[in-house]
C-alpha positions as CSV (number, residue, x, y, z in Angstrom):
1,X,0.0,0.0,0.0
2,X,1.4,3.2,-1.2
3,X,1.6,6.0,1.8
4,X,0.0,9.3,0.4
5,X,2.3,12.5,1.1
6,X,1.2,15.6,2.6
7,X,2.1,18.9,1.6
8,X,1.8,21.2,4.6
9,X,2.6,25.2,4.3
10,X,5.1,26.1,6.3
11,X,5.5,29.5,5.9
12,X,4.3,32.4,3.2
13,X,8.0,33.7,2.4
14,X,12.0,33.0,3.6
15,X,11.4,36.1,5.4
16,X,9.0,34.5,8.2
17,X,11.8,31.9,9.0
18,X,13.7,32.9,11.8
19,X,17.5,31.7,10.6
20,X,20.1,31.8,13.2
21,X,23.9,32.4,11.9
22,X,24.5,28.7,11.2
23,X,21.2,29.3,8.8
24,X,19.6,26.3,10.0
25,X,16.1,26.9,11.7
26,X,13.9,24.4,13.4
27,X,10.7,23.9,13.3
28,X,7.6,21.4,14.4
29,X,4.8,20.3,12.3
30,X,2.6,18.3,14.2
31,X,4.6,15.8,16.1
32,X,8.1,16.0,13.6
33,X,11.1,18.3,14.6
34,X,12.5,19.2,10.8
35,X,15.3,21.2,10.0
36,X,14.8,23.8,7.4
37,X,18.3,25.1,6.3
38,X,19.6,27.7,3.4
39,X,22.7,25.9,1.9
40,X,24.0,29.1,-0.6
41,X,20.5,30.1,-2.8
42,X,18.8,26.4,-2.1
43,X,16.3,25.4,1.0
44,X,16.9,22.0,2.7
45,X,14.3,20.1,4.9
46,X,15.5,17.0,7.1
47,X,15.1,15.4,10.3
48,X,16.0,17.5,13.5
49,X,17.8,14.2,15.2
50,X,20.6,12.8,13.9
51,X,20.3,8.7,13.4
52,X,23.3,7.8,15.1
53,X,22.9,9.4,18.8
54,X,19.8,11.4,18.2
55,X,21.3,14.8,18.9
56,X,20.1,18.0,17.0
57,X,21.8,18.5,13.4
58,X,19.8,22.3,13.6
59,X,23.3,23.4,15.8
60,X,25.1,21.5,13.0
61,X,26.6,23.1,9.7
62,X,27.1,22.5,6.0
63,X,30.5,21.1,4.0
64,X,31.0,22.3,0.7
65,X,29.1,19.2,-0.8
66,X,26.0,19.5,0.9
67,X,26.6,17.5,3.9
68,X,24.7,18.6,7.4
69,X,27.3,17.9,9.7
70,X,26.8,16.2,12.8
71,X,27.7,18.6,15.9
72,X,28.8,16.5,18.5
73,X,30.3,13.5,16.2
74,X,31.5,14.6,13.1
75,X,29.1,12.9,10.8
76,X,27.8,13.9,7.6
77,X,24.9,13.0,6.1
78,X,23.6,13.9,2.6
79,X,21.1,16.8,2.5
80,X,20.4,15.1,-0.9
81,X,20.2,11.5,-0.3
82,X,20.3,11.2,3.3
83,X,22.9,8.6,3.5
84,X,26.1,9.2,5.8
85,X,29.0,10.1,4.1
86,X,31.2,7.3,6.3
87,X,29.2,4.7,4.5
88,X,28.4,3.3,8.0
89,X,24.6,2.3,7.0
90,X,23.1,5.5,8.5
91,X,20.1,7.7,6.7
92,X,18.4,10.9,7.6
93,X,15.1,11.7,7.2
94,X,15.2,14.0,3.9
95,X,11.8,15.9,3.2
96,X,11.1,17.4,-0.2
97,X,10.6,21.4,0.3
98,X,9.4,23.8,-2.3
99,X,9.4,28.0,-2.3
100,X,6.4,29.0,-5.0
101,X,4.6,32.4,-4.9
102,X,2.2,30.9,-2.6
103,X,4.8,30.3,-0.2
104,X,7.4,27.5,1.4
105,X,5.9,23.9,1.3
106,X,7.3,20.6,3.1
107,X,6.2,17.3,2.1
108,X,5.2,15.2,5.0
């Protein structure tokens, strides 16, 4: 059985997200913590807890490839694929997100 996706508005422009300096911002949609991050003109959307110790990748930051790196142990993970960059099995949570003229959608 094929799982229908929701797309839930999460804001009406980049100006209502509040980015700290790291420019990853977190927010909850019903009961998911999802990191919504500006890596150079792009927005990102992925799980707030990291798979391997469950910290919080929104006080992470970004390699030059993409990567959310993990703040407490180094990881990376793919903010395209999800997979860890160590090839140690582990995946983040990766959610589509789209900017339109209505406003910023995440797929759920």
């Amino acid at each position: 059985m094929e799982k229908t996706q929701k797309r839930v508005k999460i804001a009406a422009g980049i100006n209502e997200i509040n980015f700290p300096k790291n420019k990853i911002a977190k927010i909850k949609i019903a009961d998911k913590i999802i990191c919504i991050a500006q890596f150079n003109d792009k927005l990102k959307a992925f799980s707030s807890a990291y798979p391997h110790a469950g910290g919080d990748l929104s006080t992470g930051c970004f390699d030059k490839n993409e990567n959310i790196i993990c703040p407490v142990h180094g990881y990376r993970f793919s903010t395209l694929t999800g997979r860890d960059t160590n090839g140690e099995g582990y995946f983040l949570k990766i959610y589509k997100i789209e900017q339109t003229e209505e406003g910023i959608f995440i797929w759920l």
